[in-house]
N, C-alpha and C positions, 0 to 999 in steps of 0.2 A: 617490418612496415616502413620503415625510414627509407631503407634502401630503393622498395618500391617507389614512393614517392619521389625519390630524388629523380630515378630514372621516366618518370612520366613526367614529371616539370623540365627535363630535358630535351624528353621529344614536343612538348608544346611549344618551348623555344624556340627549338628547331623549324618547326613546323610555321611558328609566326613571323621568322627569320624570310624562309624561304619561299611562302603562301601570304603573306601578309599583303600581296597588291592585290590580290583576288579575293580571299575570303577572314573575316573579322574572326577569328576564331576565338569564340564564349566561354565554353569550359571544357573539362574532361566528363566526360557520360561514363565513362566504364571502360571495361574489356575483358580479355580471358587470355587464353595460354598463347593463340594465334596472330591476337589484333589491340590495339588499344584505338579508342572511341572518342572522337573528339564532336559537341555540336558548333557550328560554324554558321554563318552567314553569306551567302555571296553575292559578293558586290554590285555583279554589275546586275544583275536580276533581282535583286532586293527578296531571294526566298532563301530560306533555312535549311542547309544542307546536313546529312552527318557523313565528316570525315573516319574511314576507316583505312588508320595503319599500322600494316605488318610489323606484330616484332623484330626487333632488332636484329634476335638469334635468327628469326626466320627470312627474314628480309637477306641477312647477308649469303643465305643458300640460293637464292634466287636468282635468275636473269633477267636482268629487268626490263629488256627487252621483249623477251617470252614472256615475261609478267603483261609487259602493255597487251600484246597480242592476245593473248586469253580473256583478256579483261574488254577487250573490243569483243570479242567475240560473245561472253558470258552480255556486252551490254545490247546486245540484240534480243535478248529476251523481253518479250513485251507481251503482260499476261496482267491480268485482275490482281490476281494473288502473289506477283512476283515484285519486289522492292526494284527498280530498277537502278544501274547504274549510270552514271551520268559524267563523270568523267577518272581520269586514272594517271597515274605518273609517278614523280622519283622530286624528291625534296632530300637536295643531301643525298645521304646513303639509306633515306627512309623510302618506302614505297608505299604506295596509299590510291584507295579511289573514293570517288565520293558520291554519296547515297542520297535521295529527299530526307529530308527528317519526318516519320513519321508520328502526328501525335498522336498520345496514346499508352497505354503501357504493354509491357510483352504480355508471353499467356505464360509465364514463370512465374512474373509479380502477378496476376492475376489466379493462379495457382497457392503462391503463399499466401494469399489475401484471403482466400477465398477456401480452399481447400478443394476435395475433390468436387468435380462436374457430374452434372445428371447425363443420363447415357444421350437422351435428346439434344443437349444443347454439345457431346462430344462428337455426336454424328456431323452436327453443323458445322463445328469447326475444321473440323477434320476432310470431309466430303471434298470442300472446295479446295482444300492443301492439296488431296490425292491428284487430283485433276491436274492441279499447276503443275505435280512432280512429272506428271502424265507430260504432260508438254515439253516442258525440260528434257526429257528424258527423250521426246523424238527428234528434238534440237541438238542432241547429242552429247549434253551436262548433266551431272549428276551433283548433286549439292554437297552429299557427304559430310554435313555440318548438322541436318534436322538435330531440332532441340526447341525445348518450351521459350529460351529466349532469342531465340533465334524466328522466333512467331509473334508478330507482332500485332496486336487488335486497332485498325485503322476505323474508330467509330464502331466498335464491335466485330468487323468484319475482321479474318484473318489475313495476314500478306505474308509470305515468306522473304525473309531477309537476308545477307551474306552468301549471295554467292559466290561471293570474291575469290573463295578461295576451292572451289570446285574445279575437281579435276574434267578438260574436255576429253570424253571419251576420244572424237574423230583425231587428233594428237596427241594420246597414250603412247602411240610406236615411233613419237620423235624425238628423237635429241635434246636433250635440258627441258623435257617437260616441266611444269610446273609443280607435279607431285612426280615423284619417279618412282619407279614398280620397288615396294617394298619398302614406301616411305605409310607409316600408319596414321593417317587422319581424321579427327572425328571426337565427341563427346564421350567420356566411356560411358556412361551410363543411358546411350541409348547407340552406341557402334555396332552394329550388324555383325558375326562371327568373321563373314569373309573380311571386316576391315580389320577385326585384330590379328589376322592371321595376314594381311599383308599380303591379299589377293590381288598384287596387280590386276586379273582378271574381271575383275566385282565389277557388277553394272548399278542400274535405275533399283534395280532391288534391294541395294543396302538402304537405298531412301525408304524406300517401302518398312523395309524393320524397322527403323530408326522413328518414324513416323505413327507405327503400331505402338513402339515400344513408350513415345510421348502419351498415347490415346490410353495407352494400360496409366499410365500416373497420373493421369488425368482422373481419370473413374473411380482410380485404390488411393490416391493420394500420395503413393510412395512409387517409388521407379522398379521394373522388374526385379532387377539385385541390388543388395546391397555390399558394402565392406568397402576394405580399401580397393584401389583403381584397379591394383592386379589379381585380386580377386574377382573384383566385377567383370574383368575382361576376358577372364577364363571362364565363368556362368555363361556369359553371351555362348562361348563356344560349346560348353558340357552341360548346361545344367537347364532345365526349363522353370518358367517363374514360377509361384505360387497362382495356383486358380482365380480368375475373376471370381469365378463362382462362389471364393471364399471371401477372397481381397475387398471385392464389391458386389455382394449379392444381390444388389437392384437391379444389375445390370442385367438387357436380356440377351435368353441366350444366343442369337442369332448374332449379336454386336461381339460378344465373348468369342466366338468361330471365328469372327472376321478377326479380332486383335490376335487371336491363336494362329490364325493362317498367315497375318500376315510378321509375326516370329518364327515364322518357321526357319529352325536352324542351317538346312540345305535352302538357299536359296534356288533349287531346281521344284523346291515343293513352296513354294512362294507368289505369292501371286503379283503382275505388275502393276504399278499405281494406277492405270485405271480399271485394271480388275478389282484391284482394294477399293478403289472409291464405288463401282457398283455394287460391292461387298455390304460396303458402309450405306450406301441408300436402301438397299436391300432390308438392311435391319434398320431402318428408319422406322417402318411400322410399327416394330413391335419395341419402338423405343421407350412406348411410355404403357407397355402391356404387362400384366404380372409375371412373375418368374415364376415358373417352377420350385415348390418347395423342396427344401433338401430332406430327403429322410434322417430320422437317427442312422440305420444302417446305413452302409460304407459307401459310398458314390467313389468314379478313381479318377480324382484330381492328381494335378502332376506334382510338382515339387519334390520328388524322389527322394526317399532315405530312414534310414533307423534316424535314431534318437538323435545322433551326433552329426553335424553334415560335416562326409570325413571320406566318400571315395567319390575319385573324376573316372567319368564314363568315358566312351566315345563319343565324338561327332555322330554318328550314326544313331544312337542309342538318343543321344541326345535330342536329334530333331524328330526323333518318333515319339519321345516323352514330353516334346512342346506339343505337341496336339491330343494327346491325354487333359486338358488342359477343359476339354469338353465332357469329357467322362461323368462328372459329376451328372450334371445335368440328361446327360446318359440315361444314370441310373433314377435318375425322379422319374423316368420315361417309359423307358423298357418292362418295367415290369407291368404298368397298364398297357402298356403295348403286348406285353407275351402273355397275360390269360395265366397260362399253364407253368410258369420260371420258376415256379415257389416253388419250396424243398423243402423237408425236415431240415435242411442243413443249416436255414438260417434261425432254425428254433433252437441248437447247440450252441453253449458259448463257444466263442472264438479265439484261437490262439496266433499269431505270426512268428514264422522263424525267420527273422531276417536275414540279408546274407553277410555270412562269414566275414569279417573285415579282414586280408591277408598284411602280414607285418612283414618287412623284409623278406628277402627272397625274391627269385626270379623262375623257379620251376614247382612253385606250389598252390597256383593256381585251383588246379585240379583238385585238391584237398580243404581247402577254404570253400567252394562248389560241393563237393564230394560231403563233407559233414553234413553243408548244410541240408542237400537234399535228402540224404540219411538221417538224419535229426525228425527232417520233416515227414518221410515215411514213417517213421516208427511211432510218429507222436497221433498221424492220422489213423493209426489203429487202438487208438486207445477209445473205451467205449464212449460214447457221449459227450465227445469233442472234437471240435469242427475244425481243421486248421487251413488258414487262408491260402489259396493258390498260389505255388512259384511264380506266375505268369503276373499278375497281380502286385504279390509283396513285391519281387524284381523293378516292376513301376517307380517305388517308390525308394530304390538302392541309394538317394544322392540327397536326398531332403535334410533340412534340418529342421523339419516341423518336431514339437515336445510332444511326449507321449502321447497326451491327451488326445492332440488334432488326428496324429498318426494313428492309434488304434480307433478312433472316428472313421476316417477313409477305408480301414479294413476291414471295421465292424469288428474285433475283436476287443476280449478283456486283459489281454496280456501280449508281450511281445519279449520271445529269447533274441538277445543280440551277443555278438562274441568276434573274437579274435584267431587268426592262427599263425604259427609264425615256427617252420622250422627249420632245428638246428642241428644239421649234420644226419645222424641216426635216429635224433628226438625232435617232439614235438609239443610246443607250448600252445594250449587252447585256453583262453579266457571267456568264460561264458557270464551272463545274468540275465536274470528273469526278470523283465519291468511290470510293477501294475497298471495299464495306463490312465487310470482314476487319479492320480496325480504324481506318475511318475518316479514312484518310489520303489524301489531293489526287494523284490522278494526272495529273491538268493542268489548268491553268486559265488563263484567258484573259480580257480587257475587251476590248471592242470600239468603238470609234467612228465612225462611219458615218454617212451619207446615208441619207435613206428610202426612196431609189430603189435600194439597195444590200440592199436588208433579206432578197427569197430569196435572192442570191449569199452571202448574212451563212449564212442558215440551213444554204445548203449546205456552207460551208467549217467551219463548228460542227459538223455531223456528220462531214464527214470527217477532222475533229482529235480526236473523239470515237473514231472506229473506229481511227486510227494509234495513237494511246493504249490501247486495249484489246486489240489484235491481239496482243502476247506476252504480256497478263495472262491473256487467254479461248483463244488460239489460234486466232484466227479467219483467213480468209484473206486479209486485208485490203484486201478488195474491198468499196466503201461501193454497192451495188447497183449497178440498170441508171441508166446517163445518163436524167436528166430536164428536159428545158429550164425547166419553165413557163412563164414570162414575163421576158422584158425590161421588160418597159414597168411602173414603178413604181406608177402610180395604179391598172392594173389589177391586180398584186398586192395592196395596198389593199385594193383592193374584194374583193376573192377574199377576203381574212382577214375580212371587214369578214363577207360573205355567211354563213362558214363561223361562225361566232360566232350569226347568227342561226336558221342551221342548227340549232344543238346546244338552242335553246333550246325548239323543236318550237313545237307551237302554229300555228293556220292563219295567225296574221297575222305571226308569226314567219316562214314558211315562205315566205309571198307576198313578205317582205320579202328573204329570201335569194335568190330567186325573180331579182329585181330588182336586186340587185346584183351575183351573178351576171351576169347577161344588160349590167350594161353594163362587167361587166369582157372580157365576149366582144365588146364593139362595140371596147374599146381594143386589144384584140387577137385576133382571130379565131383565132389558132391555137391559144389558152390552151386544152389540152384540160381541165384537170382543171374548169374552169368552166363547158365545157360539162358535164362529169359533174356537177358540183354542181347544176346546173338539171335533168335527169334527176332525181337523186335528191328535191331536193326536192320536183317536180311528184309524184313518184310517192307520193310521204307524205301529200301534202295528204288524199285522201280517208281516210285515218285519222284523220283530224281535221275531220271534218267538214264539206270544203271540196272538194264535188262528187264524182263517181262517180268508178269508174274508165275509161268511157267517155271521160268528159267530157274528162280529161287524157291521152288513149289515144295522138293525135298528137304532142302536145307532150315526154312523155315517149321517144316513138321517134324523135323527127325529133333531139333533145339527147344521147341517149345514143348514137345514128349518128354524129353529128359527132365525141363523145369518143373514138369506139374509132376512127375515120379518120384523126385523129389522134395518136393515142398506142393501140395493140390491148393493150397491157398494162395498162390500166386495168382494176381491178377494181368499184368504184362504178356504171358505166352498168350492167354485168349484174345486178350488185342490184336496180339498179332497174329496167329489163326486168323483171327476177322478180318483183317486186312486183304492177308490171303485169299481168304472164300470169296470178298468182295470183288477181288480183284480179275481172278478167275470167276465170276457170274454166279457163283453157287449162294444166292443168296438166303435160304433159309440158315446154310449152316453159318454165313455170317450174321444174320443174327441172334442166332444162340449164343455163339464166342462173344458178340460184346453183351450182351445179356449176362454170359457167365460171368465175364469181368466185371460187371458191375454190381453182382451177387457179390464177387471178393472184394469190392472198394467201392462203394457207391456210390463216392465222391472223385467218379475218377474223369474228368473230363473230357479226354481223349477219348474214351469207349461212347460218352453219349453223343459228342459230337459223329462220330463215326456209325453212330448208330443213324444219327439225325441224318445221316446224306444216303444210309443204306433206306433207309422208310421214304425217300424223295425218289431217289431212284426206282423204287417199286410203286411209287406214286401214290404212297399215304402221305400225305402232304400235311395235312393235322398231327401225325406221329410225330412227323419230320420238326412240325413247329415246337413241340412239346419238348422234342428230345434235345434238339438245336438250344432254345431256351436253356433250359437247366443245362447245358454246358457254358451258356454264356454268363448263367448265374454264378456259377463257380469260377469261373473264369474272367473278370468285367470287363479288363484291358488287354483280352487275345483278340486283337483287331480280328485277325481269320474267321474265330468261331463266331465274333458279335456278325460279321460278316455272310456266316453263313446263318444265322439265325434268319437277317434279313432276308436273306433269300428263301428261306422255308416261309417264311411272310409274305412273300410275294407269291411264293407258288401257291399259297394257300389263299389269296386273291384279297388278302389284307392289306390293301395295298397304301393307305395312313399309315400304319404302323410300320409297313416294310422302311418306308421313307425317314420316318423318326430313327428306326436305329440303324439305318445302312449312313446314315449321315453323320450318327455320332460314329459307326464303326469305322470312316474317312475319317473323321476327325484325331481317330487314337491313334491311325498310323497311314497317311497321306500315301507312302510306300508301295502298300498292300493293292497290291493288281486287280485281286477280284473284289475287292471293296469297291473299287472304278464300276468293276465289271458288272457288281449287282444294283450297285447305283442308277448306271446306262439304262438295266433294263427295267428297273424300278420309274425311271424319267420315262422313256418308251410308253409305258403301261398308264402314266399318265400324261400322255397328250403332248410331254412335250420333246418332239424330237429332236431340235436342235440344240436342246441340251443332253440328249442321249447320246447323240452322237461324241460333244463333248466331253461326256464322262466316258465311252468308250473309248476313247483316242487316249485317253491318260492310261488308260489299263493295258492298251498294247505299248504306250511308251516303254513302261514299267515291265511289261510282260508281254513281249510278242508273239504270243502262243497263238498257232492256227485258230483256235476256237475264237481267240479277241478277235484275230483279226478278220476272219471270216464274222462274224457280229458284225464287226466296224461297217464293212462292206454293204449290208444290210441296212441296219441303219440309216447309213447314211445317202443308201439309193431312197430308201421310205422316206427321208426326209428332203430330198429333191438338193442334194449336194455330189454332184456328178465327181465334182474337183477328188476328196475324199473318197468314193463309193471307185474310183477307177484306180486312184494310189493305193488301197488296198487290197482290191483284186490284183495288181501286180505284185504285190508283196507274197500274195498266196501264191500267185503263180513262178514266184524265183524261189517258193518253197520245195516246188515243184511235186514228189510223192514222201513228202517226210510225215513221220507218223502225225495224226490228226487232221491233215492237208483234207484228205476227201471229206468227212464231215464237215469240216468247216465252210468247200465249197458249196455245199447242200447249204448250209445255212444262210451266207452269201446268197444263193438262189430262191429263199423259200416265201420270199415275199413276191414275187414277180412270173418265177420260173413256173414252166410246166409240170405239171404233179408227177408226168410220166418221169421227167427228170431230176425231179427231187426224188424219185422213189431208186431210179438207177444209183442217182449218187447214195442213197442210205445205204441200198445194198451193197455198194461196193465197201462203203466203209466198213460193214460187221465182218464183209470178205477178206478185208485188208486187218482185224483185230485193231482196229480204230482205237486206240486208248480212251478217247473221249466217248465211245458209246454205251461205255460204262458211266460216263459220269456226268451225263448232258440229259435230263431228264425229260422224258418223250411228252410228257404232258403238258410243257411248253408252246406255247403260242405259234413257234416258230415251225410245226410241225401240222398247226388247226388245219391247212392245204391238203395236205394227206389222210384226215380221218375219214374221208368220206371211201376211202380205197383200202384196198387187201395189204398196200405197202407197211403199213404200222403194226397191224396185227401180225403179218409175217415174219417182222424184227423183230416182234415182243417175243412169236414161238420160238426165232432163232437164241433169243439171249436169255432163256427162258423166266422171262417176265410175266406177271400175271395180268389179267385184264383192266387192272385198276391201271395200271403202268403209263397206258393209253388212254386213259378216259378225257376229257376235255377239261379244263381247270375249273373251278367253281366259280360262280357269282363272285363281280367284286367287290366287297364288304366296307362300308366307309366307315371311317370312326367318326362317333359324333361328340 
């Protein structure tokens, strides 16, 4: 403390040395890492100014040249909300400009004083910030400073302050800029990802985080993360905060979206300050409306993680687990929203197998994954316990919420968490069993093992798992049906090694699981679940671009034959059979196959969602809603499936409901193409097109497939946006004959065009095995043009569709 002091009665010295004929300078006001703060007088205007000057260390990096220059430039800003500057220069080796004094206190000390803010008066504050950044930001500055004191309440009103040291974007690419590329600036506790990473590239959008992330500590009282600096800098980048929903449950949820959207980790999913600020008006109404209750059962807030917060994700991973962050609210929703989502499954208690923590090493990935999803099979065949989705617990891999909160989120009464780590030949597994009623060890165990030991490990881990919970849950403690797999260690291996590459999808992923698979079946021919793994993959491939489903017709049934001769209680080959039959039009026998598969694992949500889109495509649209639901039940946080729920809502002409959860299914993963997609036509269906068009322009960003873009086309001709509606017709048309291309220009046409020519384009498309005429469901609005003619009925006989297929959609159903 001395030290400090010494060096700030130096610079006031200084300062009254060299400033002394112009301004009376009163006292020191403060400062921080950047600036120290002087209030002052000036003379010959008899008003109150505040001096602010660069630290010493920072001042001597600078040119203070470049420093005037910028600072002329930052003083042209001239806004409501913006503190202006008023003059700028060099005292000595000090550099300084000077500001009005505003009175008043920041919204920092009105913060400490006061504690957290009602969502009403943060929309206020906040609303008019957005706007000023909005300005700034076409001026071509960015502040890179937001923060609570950095906001200052002029008579209540907010003003932003400092932008002294804002870097100007339009002289980023000159010579001794004022920040130079890879210089990091900013508050950690509200710095945007791209600035701790030293994106010379960042624009107006890290304001925008920085500005969200104030509005979140505003509402919860506490700032997204916590810890030391280089912790909190690293969360910015990996981790998503803890839920409004929890932090501040008054808050509505529509203000919760906006502070969600506008953390969003990729700044490419970010919205800009004046998109935030009509974000922020937007949920003005429902500023002061009730919330939605939370159930007891699990809503999927974000926060990520077992018990310990102890693994860093991706950026990737990361910025789709900041908009989880709506989930909760989600789940208060959805389930008045789906009617039909209830399942025995939420009448079983619940278990989570968290994922594997890996210790040291660098090629054992696959085995820390590999256990846990084996752990997790084995345990969901135990009678009468429920265990929560990979898809789901995964959500929560990075948290460090205590038991209690975390088995809340899951809905469960316990959680396995564990370790793997190995060593040479061997393998150390550490496991326990948490109760999450308060967080106390109902067994735990180390393991030291051979890695020829490692399924015989997985199985005796489950069934210490089930002897351990059978008088806490009442289960019958029976750990399911006998399962051999393999003896043979290397083909285990490979089996984990294949299922790893499984999960990462992708056709060279898939060719690669493919392959390992196939030579864990050479080390042991009876391994049935590898032969299902080669079924399954083969049958994914042309979802990814990697041949027909002709092409893999054989190989998919001669692999899925072996697995069920084998073991008939596998559930996987019939998946994939279903996939198959689906794929090739044979739809009754797909849905037997997911029917069958759901006889072997009921809880398997892959078969019901797949079932969900084969009952759409046949044009049971209530099935579709039923089936879609109870996949998203079991699954809360698979953006895709809550996605396609929505859309079986919509076709089923629910169209409140469709809107409720296609908007939480954006919110879990901004990403997700056809979450845009069913969004677009959920907006369409109600009235408003120029926001459909918007949402479909995001889903061709993300995903340029013929079908978005022929939509977009549409669209945006219905909505008298020529600009749009002819950019995307050229997009089709440099597609030129690539698979999808003809459908999509059908679709493109089918508001305007002649019948005679939407009917030619359909035909051509079923001629041409259109991918999407399988999967674009006829009873679509997009098609009402043609019911009155032979053209629909004749596609329906060609793909042999039933009459329901075609029928017109039902009335549409408001909620009230």
């Amino acid at each position: 403390m001395p030290r400090l002091a010494l060096r700030a009665m130096t610079v006031l010295d200084q300062l009254r040395a060299e400033l002394g004929d112009r301004y009376t300078i009163e006292r020191e006001l403060g400062g921080g890492g950047m600036s120290v703060v002087f209030v002052a007088v000036e003379r010959a205007l008899d008003r109150r100014v505040v001096i602010k000057v660069l630290s010493p260390e920072l001042g001597q990096s600078v040119n203070a040249d470049r420093f005037r220059r910028e600072i002329a430039t930052l003083a042209t800003l001239q806004h409501p909300q913006i503190v202006p500057i008023y003059a700028a220069g060099q005292a000595g080796d000090l550099l300084y400009y000077v500001m009005p004094y505003v009175a008043g206190e920041s919204l920092g000390a009105r913060l400490a004083r006061e504690g957290p803010l009602s969502a009403a008066e943060v929309v206020r504050l906040l609303t008019p910030l957005s706007r000023a950044l909005a300005f700034a930001h076409r001026e071509g500055v960015i502040h890179r400073d937001i923060k609570p004191d950095n906001i200052l309440l002029a008579q209540g009103e907010p003003v932003l302050a400092d932008f002294g040291i804002a870097k100007v974007l339009r002289d980023r690419a000159a010579n001794g800029s004022l920040t130079s590329a890879g210089m990091s600036i900013g508050t950690v506790n509200y710095m945007a990802p791209e600035q701790v990473l030293a994106d010379p590239a960042l624009d107006g959008r890290a304001d925008v985080y920085s500005l969200a992330a104030v509005g979140y500590e505003l509402l919860a009282g506490a700032a997204p993360f916590g810890g030391s600096p280089q912790q909190v800098m690293s969360a910015h980048v990996v981790k998503a905060p803890p839920s409004l929903a929890e932090t501040a449950p008054a808050t509505p949820v529509a203000l919760q979206e906006a502070i969600a959207h506008g953390l969003a980790k990729d700044m490419a999913d970010r919205p800009t300050a004046e998109a935030f600020a009509t974000m922020l008006e937007g949920s003005a109404a429902m500023a002061t409306a009730s919330v939605p209750a939370r159930p007891a059962a699990t809503g999927a807030t974000p926060a990520i993680a077992p018990t310990r917060g102890r693994r860093a994700t991706t950026l990737a991973v990361a910025a789709a687990l900041v908009a989880v962050m709506a989930a909760g609210a989600w789940w208060a929703t959805h389930r008045r929203a789906g009617g039909a989502m209830t399942s025995d499954a939420s009448e079983r208690p619940g278990l989570a197998v968290l994922p594997f923590e890996r210790l040291d090493g660098t090629d054992d990935a696959y085995i820390a994954a590999g256990l846990t999803d084996e752990l997790m099979g084995q345990l969901a065949e135990v009678p009468g316990l429920r265990v929560a989705a990979r898809t789901t617990v995964r959500a929560y891999a990075d948290s460090s919420l205590p038991p209690t909160q975390l088995g809340e989120r899951l809905d469960v009464q316990a959680l396995v968490e564990g370790s793997v780590q190995r060593l040479g030949d061997k393998v150390r597994v550490s496991t326990r069993l948490v109760d999450v009623r308060d967080g106390s060890t109902l067994w735990s165990q180390r393991y030291d093992r051979q890695m020829r030991d490692l399924f015989a490990l997985q199985r005796e881990i489950g069934g210490a798992v089930v002897t351990a919970l059978t008088p806490r849950l009442g289960l019958s403690g029976q750990t399911g049906r006998s399962e051999a797999g393999t003896a043979d260690a290397d083909a285990y291996d490979l089996f984990l090694r294949a299922r790893y590459a499984l999960d990462q999808r992708g056709a060279d992923s898939l060719r690669a699981a493919i392959a390992l698979f196939t030579q864990a079946t050479t080390r042991d021919p009876r391994f049935a679940r590898a032969f299902a793994g080669i079924a399954e993959a083969t049958a994914l491939l042309p979802q990814y671009g990697s041949g027909g489903y002709p092409d893999h017709d054989a190989a998919v049934r001669a692999a899925a034959a072996t697995a069920l001769a084998l073991d008939s209680a596998l559930a996987a080959p019939h998946l994939a059979l279903g996939l198959l039959a689906k794929g090739l039009g044979a739809w009754r026998d797909a849905e037997q196959e997911f029917n069958l598969a759901l006889v072997r694992q009921p809880d398997y949500a892959p078969a019901r969602q797949n079932l969900g889109e084969l009952y759409y495509t046949l044009g049971r649209v209530d099935d579709a809603a039923r089936a879609l639901g109870a996949a998203a039940t079991l699954e809360p946080a698979n953006a895709p499936m809550v996605s396609e729920y929505a859309f079986a809502l919509l076709l089923a002409s629910r169209i409140d409901s469709a809107r409720r959860v296609i908007d939480r299914a954006v919110a879990l993963d901004p990403r997700n193409a056809f979450g845009h997609f069913t969004r677009a036509l959920v907006l369409e269906r109600q009235g408003d097109g120029a926001a459909a068009v918007a949402a479909m322009a995001q889903a061709t960003a993300r995903a340029p497939l013929p079908l978005f873009v022929g939509a977009l086309a549409r669209l945006a001709r219905e909505a008298g946006d020529s600009a749009t509606a002819r950019s995307a017709t050229r997009q089709l048309d440099a597609m030129r004959a690539a698979p999808g291309v003809a459908l999509a220009r059908m679709i493109a046409g089918s508001a305007w065009e002649n019948p005679a020519v939407m009917s030619a384009g359909l035909d051509r498309a079923v001629a041409e095995h259109d991918p999407f005429i399988y999967q674009v469901p006829l009873r679509l609005w997009w098609f009402d043009r043609l019911r009155s003619t032979p053209a629909l009925a004749r596609v329906a006989q060609q793909l042999g569709l039933p009459p329901s297929a075609i029928a017109p959609l039902p009335a549409v159903a408001r909620a009230r």
